[in-house]
Z-matrix of the N, CA and C atoms (Angstrom, degrees):
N
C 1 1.451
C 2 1.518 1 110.21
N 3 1.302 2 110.03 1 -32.30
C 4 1.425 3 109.32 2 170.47
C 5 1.493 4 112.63 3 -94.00
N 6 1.126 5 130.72 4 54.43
C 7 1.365 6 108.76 5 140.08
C 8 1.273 7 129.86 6 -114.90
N 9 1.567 8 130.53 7 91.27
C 10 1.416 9 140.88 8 -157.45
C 11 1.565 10 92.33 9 -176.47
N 12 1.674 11 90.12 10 121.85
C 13 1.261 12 109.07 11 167.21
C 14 1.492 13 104.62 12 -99.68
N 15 1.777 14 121.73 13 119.19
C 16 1.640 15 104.41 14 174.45
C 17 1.971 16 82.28 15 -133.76
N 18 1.397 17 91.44 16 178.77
C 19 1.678 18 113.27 17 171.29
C 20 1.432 19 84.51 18 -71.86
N 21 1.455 20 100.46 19 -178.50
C 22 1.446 21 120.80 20 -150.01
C 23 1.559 22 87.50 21 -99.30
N 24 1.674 23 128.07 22 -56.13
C 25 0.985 24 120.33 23 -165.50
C 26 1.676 25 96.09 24 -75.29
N 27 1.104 26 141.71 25 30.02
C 28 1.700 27 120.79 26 -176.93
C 29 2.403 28 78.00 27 -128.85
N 30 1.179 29 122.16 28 27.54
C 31 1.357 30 103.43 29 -172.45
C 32 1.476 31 91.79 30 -88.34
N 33 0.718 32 135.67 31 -38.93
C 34 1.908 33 127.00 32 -154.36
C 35 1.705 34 96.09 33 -80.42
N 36 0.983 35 139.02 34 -39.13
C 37 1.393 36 150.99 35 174.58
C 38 1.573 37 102.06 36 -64.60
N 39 1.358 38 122.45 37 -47.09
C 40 1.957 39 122.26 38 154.84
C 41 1.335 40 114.18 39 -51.33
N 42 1.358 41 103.66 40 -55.27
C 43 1.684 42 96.59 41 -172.59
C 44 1.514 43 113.54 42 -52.08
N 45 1.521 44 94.19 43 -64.36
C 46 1.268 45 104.60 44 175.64
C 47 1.894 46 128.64 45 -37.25
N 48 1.399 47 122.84 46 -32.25
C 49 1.423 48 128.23 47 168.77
C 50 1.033 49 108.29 48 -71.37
N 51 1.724 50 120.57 49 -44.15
C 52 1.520 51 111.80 50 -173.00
C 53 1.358 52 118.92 51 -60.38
N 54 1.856 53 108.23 52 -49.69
C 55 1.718 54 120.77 53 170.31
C 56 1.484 55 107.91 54 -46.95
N 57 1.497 56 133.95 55 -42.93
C 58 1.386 57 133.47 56 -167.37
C 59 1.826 58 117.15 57 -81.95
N 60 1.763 59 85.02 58 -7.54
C 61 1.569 60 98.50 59 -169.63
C 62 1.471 61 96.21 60 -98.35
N 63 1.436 62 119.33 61 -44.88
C 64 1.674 63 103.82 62 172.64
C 65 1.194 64 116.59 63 -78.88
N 66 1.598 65 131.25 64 -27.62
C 67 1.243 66 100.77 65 -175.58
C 68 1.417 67 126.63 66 -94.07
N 69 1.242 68 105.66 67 23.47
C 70 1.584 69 126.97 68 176.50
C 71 1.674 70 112.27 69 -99.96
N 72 1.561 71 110.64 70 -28.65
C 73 1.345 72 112.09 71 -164.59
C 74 1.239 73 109.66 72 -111.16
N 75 1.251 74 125.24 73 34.21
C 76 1.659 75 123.74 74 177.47
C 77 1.283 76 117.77 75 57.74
N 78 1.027 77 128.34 76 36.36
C 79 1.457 78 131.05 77 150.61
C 80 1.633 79 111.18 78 -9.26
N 81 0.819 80 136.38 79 4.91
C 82 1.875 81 115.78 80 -151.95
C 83 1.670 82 111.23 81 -67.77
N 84 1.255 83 104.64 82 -15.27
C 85 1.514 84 95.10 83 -169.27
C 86 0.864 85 121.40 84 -91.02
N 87 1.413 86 121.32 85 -13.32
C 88 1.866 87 123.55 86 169.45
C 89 1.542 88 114.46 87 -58.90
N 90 1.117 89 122.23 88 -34.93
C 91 1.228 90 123.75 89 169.46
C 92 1.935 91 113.41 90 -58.05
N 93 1.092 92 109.95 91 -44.24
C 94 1.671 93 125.71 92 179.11
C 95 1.922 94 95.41 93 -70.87
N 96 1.156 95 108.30 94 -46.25
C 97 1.784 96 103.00 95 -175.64
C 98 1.565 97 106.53 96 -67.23
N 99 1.206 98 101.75 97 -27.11
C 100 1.506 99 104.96 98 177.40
C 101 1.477 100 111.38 99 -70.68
N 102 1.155 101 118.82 100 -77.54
C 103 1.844 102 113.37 101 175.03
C 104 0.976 103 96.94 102 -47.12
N 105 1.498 104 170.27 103 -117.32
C 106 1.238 105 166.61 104 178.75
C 107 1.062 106 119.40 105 26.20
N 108 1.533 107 134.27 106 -49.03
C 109 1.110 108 147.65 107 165.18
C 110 2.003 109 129.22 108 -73.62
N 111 1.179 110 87.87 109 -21.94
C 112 1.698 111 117.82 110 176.92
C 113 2.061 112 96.77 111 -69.16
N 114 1.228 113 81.21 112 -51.89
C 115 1.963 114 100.25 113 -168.45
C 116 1.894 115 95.50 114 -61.89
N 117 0.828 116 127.22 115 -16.65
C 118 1.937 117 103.08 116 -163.57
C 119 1.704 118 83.09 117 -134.44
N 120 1.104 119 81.42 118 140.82
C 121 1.721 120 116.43 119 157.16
C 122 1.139 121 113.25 120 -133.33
N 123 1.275 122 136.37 121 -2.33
C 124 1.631 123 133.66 122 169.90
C 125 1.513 124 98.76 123 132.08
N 126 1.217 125 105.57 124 -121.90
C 127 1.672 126 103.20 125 -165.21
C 128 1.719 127 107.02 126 41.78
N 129 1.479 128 118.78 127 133.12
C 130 1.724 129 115.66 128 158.70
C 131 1.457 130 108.81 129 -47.03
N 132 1.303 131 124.97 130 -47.23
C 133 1.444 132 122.64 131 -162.31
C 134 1.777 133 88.54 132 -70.42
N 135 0.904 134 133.00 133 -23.62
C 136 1.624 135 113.30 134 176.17
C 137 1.008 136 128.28 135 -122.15
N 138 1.640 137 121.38 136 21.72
C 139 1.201 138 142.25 137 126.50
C 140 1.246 139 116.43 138 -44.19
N 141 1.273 140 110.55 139 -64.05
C 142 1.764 141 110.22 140 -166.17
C 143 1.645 142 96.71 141 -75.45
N 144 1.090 143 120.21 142 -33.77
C 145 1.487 144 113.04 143 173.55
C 146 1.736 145 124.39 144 -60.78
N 147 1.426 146 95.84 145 -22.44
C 148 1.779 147 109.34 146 169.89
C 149 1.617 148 108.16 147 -64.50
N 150 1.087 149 101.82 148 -61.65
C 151 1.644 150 123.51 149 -177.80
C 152 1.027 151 129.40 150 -67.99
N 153 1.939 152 105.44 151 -10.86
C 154 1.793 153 97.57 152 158.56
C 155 1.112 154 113.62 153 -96.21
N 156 1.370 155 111.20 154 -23.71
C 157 1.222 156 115.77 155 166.13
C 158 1.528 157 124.18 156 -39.23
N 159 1.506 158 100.85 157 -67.91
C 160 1.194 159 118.42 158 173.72
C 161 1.781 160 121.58 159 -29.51
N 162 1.733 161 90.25 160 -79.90
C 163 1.546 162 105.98 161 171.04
C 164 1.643 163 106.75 162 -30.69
N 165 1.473 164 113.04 163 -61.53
C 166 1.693 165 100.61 164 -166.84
C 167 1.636 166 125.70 165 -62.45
N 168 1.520 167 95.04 166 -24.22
C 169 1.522 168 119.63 167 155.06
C 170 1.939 169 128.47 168 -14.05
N 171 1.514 170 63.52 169 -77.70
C 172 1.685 171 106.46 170 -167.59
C 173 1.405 172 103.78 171 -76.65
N 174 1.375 173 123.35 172 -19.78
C 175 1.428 174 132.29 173 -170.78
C 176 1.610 175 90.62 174 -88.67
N 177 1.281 176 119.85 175 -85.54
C 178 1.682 177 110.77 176 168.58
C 179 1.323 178 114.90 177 -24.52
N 180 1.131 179 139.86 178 -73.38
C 181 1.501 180 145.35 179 -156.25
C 182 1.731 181 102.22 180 -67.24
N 183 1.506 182 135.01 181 -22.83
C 184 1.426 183 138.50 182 172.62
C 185 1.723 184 93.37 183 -97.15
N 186 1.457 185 137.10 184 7.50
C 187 1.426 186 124.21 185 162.53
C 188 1.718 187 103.84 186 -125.70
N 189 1.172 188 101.30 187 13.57
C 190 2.063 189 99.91 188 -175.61
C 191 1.404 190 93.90 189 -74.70
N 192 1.742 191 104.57 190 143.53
C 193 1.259 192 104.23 191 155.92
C 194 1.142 193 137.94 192 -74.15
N 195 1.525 194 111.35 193 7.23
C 196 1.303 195 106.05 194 165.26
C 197 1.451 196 117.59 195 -90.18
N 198 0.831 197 116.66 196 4.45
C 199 1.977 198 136.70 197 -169.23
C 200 1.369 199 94.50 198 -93.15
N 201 1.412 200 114.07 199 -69.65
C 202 1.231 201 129.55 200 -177.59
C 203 1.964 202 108.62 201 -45.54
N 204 1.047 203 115.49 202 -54.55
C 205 1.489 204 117.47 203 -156.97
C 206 1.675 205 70.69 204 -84.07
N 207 1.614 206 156.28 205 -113.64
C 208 0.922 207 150.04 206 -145.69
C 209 1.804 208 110.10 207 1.48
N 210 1.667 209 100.40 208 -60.99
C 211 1.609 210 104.00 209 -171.64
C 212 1.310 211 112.35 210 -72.73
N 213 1.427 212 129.82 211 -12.05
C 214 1.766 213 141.49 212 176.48
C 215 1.318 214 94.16 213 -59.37
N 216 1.670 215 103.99 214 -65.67
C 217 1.859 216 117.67 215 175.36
C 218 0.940 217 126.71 216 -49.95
N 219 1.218 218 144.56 217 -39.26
C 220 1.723 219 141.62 218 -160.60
C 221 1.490 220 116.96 219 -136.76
N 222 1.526 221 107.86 220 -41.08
C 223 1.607 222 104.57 221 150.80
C 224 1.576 223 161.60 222 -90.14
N 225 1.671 224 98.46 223 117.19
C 226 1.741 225 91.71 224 -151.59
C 227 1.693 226 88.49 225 -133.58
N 228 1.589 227 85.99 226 93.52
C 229 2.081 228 121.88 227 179.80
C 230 1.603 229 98.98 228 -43.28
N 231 1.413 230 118.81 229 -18.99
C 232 1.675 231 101.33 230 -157.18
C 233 1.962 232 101.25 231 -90.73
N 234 1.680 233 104.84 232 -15.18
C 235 1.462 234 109.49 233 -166.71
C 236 1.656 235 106.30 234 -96.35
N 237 1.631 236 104.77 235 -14.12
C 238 1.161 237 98.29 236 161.70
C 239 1.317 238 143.52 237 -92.37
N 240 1.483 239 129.48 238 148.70
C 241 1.397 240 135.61 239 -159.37
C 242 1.558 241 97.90 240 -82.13
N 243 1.771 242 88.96 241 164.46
C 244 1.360 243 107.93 242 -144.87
C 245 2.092 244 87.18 243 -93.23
């Protein structure tokens, strides 16, 4: 969310695109990277426990309907270059 450099008076008009930009575009997986990340401190045994996590994560969040309806809305494969 923070990466945007603006003047000081143009910040609330930044915030504001970024907030209107995730909660429009299916965000779902930050929430999944988050528990995911909570789970490992290292060890192998909690490595692989990060990463199933993860994977099942990422598996919901690439079938959410909010993922889904985002790409109905804004992505259209035929106008983009090859």
């Amino acid at each position: 969310m923070c990466d945007e450099i603006v003047a000081p008076d143009a910040m609330d008009a930044a915030v504001e695109r970024v907030v209107t930009g995730l909660t429009n575009s299916g965000v779902v997986s930050a929430a999944g990277n988050r528990r995911a990340l909570r789970v490992t401190q290292e060890p192998f045994d909690a490595f692989r426990a990060y990463f199933a996590i993860y994977a099942r994560e990422q598996a919901c969040c690439h079938f959410s309907p909010a993922l889904i309806s985002n790409l109905e809305r804004h992505w259209n494969a035929q106008s983009r270059k090859p």
